[in-house]
N, C-alpha and C positions, 0 to 999 in steps of 0.2 A: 311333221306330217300328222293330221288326223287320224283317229281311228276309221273314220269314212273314207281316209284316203289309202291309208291301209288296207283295206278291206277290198275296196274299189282294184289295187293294186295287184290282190290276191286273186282275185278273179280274174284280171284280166292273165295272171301270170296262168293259170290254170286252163282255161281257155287257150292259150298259144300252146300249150302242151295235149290240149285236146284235138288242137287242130293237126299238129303235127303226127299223133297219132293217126287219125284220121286218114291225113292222105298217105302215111305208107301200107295200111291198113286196104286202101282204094288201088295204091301201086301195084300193092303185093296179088290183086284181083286183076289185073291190066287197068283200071281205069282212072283216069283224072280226071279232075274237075278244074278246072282254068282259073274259075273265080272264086276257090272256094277262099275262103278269109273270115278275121273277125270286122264284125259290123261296126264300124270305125262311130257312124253318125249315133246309134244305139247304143255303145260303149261309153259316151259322153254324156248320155244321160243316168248311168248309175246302171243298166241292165247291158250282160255284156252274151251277144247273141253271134254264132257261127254263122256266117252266109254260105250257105249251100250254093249259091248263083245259078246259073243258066249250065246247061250244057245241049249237047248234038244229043239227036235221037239215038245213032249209033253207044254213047256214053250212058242214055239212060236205062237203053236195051240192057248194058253191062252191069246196070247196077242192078235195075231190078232180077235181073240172073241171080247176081250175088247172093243177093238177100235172099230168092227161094231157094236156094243150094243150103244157106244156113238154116233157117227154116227145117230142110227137112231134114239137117244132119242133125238139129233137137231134138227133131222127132223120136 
């Protein structure tokens, strides 16, 4: 294996551990995301990008909450 491949390999390993974070992180809020994943077709070209994908407005409602709840607990 290359060092490209390697590399390549380490990302993708980091990213599957970002993802998993991710949705228990989303769990632990009530909300899922159905399609969240890595981007399989973008991954193959060398850049390795999380797909946030689609959701219900009820789920987006949820996230955007999330996120100003943490927001102001920065505050």
């Amino acid at each position: 294996m290359s060092s490209k491949d390697d590399d390549h390999a380490a990302k993708v390993r980091q990213a599957e551990e970002v993802l998993s974070d991710l949705k228990e992180a989303l769990k632990g809020k009530g909300i899922t995301l159905p399609s969240l994943e890595i981007d399989c077709e973008t991954s193959l070209s060398g850049v390795v990008l999380i797909d946030l994908a689609r959701c219900n407005i009820e789920t987006a409602q949820k996230l955007a909450k999330a996120l100003r709840l943490a927001d102001a607990k920065q505050s």
